[in-house]
Every structure is written in structure tokens, then in C-alpha cells.
N, C-alpha and C positions, 0 to 999 in steps of 0.2 A: 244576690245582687251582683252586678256585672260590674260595677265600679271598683278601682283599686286607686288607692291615692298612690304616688311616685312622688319617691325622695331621694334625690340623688346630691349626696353630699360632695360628691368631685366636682358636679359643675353648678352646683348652687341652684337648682332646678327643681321647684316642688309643683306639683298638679295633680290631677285626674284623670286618668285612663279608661274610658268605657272599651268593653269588648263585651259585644254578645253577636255568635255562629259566624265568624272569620271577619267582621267586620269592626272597626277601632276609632275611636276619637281622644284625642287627646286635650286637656282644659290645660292652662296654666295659671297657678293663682295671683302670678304678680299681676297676669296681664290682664283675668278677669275681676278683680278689686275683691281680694281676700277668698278667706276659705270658704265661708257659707255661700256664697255667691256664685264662686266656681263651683259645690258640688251641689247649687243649684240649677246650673245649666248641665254638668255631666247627665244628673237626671234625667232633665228633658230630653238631653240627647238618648238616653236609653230608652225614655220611654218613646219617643220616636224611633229611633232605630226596633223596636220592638214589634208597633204598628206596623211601620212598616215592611216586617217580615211576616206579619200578620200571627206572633206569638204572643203567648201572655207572659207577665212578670213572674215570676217563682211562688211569689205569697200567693196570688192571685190563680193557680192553676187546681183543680181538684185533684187528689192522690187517694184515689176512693177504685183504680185499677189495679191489678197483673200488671208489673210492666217485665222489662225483660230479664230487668239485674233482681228482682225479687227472685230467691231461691224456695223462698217457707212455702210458699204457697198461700198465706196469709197476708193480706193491707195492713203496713204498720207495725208489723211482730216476727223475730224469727229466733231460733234458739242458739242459745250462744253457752259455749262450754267452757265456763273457768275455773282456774289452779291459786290458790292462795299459797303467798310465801315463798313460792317454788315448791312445792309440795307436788308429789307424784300422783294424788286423787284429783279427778275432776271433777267438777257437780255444771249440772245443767242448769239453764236460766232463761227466762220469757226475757228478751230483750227489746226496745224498740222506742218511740218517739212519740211523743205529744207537744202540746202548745198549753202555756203556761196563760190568765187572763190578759198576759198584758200582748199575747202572739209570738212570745219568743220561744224558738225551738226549745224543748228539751229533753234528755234522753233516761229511761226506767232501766229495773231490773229487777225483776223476781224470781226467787230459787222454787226450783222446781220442786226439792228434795223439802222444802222448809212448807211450801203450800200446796203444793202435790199440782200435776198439768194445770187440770180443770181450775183449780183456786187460782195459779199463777198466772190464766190465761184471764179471767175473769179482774185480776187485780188490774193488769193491762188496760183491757178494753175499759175497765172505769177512768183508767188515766187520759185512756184517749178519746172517752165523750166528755171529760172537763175540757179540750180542748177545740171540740166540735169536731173529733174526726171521726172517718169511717171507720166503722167497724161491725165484723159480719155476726151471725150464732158464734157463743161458744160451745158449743156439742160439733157443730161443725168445724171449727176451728182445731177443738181437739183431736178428730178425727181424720183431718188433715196434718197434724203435729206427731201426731204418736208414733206411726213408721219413724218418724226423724230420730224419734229417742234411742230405736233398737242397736 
């Protein structure tokens, strides 16, 4: 969401700030009769501002591509290496994201070492068809992950 509430305790100043792709509105709550009110017009101004750039909302977009920042090569999973304790061994890990029933973000992780690739990837992608997201083969998936481990 593009909304940020502003609280500036110097000058007594509390509202809502929309920004989304260089462009900004600002609500103020005195002046539009309280909080729910104002960050019911912030809204509309995003979701207007958003038409009118002819983009969609965040929740509302599919993440079922390659985009650029994905490194794995995989929608939704990439491997992430952690140190417990400060400890000098690593162990690898299927990292990544799904949507809980109520659509709230939230983030897994499965040891590579504890359910081996193929188990790790597969515990994933179950996490991420209870959220309804994309997800591709795990045979491919694997076979796309395994160089990463070397």
C-alpha cells in the first residue's frame, strides 16, 4: 500500500500521505473529521491515482512471472544460507513467501539438510498452494536450484 500516516509531534500535524510513481497527496485528519475518514479518502485517492496511471494495487497484481530482482530462477522461492549462534557452519534453506487465509503476507523456511532439496522444495510449494500462489514442477524447480547449491 502507498499510504503512510504522518505524525509530526513539532508541529501538531497528524494525516495521510499517498505516494505511488513520483506522484503525492496529502489528507489531514483534523481537517478531514478524524482517522477513518481521512484514510478513507487517502484510499480513494490511491486508488484513483493508480487508474489513473493505469496500474494495479499490489494485492491485486499476479506474481506468477521472472521479474528482474528474482535471482533463483524460481516464482516465490530462493535459497538462503544460515549461521546459528554465530557459529562458523552454514546450512542451506528453501526460503520464500506465501498468503495465510486471511491474505496476509507470510514468510517459510525449510532446511535443506533436514528434508533434502526435493522434500524442501515440495514443503514450499505446499505452503504456497494454501495461499493460491503460483507454483511451477518440483523436478523442474529442482533442477533449476541444484547448480545454486554447488
Amino acid at each position: 500500500m502507498a499510504i503512510q500516516e504522518i505524525i509530526n509531534t513539532k508541529t501538531g500535524e497528524y494525516g495521510y500521505q499517498v505516494r505511488v510513481k513520483g506522484q503525492s497527496r496529502y489528507f489531514s485528519i483534523k481537517k478531514h473529521g478524524g482517522k477513518r475518514a481521512t484514510l478513507k479518502l487517502a484510499k480513494a485517492a490511491e486508488r484513483e491515482i493508480l487508474d489513473a496511471l493505469g496500474l494495479k494495487h499490489s494485492g491485486e497484481r499476479k506474481h506468477d512471472q521472472l521479474t528482474k530482482r528474482n535471482t533463483s530462477g524460481v516464482v516465490g522461492i530462493h535459497i538462503q544460507w544460515r549461521c546459528y549462534n554465530g557459529g562458523e557452519n552454514v546450512y542451506p534453506y528453501i526460503s520464500g513467501s506465501w498468503k495465510d487465509k486471511d491474505g496476509n503476507q507470510r514468510m517459510f523456511g525449510f532446511s535443506i539438510e533436514r528434508h533434502g532439496l526435493k522434500g524442501a522444495i515440495e514443503l514450499a510449494f505446499a505452503k504456497r498452494r494454501i495461499g493460491k500462489l503460483h507454483v511451477i514442477d518440483v523436478n523442474e524447480a529442482v533442477a533449476i536450484l541444484k547448480p545454486q547449491l554447488s
